[in-house]
C-alpha positions as CSV (number, residue, x, y, z in Angstrom):
1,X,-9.9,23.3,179.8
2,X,-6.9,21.2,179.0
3,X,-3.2,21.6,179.9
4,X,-2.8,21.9,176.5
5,X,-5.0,24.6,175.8
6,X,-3.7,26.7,178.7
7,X,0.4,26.1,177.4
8,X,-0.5,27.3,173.9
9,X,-2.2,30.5,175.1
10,X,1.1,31.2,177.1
11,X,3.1,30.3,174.7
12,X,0.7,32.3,172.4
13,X,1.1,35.6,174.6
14,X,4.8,35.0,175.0
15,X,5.0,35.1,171.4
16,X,3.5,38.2,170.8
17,X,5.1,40.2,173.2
18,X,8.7,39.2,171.7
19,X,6.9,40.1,168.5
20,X,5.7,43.6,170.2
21,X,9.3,44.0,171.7
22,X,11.0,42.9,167.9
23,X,9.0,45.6,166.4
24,X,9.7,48.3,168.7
25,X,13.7,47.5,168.4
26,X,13.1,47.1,164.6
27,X,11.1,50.5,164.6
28,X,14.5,52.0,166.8
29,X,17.2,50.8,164.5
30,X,15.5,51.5,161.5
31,X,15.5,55.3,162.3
32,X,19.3,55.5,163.9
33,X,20.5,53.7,161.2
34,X,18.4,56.5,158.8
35,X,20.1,59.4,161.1
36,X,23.5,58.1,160.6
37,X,23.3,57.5,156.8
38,X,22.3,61.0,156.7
39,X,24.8,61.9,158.8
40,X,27.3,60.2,157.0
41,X,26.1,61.6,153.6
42,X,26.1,65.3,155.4
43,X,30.0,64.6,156.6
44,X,31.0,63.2,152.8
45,X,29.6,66.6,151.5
46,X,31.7,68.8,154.2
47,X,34.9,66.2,153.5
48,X,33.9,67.4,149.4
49,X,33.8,70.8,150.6
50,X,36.7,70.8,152.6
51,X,38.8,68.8,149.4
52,X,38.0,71.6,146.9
53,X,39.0,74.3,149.5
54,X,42.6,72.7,149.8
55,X,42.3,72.6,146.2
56,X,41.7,76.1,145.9
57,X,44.0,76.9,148.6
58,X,47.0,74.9,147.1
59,X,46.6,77.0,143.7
60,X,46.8,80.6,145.5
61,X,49.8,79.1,146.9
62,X,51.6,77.9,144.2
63,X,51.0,81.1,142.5
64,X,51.8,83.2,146.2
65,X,55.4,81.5,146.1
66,X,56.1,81.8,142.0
67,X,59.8,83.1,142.0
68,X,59.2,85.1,139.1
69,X,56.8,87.0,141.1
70,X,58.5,86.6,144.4
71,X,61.7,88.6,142.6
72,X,59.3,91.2,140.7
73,X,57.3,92.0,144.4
74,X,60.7,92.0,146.3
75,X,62.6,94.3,143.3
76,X,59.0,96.8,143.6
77,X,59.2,96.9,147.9
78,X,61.8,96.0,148.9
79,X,64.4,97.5,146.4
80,X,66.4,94.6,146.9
81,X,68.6,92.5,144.1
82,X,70.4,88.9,143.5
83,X,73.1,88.1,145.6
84,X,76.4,88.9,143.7
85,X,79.3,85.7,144.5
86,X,81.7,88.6,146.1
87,X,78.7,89.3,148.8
88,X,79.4,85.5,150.2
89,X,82.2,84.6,152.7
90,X,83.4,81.8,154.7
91,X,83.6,82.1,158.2
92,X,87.7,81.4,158.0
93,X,87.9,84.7,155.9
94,X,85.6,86.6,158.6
95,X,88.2,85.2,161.4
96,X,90.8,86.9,159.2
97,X,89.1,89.9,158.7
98,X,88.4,90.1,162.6
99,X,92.2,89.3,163.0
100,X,92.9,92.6,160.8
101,X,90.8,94.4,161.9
102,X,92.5,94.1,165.8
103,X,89.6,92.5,167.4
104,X,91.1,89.5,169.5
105,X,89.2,86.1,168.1
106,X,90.1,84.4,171.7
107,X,87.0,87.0,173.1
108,X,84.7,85.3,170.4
109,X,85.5,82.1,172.0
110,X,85.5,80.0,168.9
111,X,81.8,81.6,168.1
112,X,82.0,84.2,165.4
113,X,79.6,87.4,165.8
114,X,79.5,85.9,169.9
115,X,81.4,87.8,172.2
116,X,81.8,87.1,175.6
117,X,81.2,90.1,178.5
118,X,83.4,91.0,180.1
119,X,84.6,90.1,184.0
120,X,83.4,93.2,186.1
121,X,85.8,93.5,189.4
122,X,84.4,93.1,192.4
123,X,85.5,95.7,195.7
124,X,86.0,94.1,198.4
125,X,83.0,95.9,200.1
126,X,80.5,93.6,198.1
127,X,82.2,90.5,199.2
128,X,80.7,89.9,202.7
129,X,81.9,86.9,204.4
């Protein structure tokens, strides 16, 4: 034999195992890239899914919060009715209604509806030195 004969037999053997290895990585792509288009197309169909829930969910909403119905349910339940314009007040008229009334507005401390407690004396049996 030649040293020609002898290289291309190497070289033929080298070929076909990077052939053999091709194939087997070919073979392994082909099939992860099959699992994750399938697993892409099985997570577009839940993101679908999940749109038309929302959907859904937005509707009931809407009609949950309708003020018409909001007034009719609270009128039914909770016996209750629009706010009448001599119901509102500012909190300068409640400091002069507190002022009338003989509460002291220096306990409030400048905080309406806040009051302060007040000092407790202590004996002079608690205080130890």
């Amino acid at each position: 034999m030649t040293g020609w004969s002898t290289v291309w037999k190497q070289t033929t053997v080298l070929f076909l195992v990077l052939a053999g290895g091709l194939a087997l990585v070919l073979f392994t792509v082909k099939y992860k890239v099959q699992d994750l288009e399938e697993e892409l197309s099985q997570l577009n169909r839940e993101i679908a899914h999940e749109h038309r829930t929302v959907h859904v969910l937005r509707a009931e909403f809407s009609y949950l919060v309708e003020a018409g119905r909001l007034r009719r349910l609270a009128t039914e339940h909770l016996h209750m009715e629009p706010i009448q314009p001599d119901q509102l007040a500012t909190f300068a008229s409640l400091r002069e209604d507190a002022e009338e009334s003989g509460d002291d507005p220096s306990v409030h401390n400048g905080k309406l509806g806040v009051s302060q407690p007040a000092a407790s004396p202590v004996s002079s049996q608690e205080v130890r030195p």
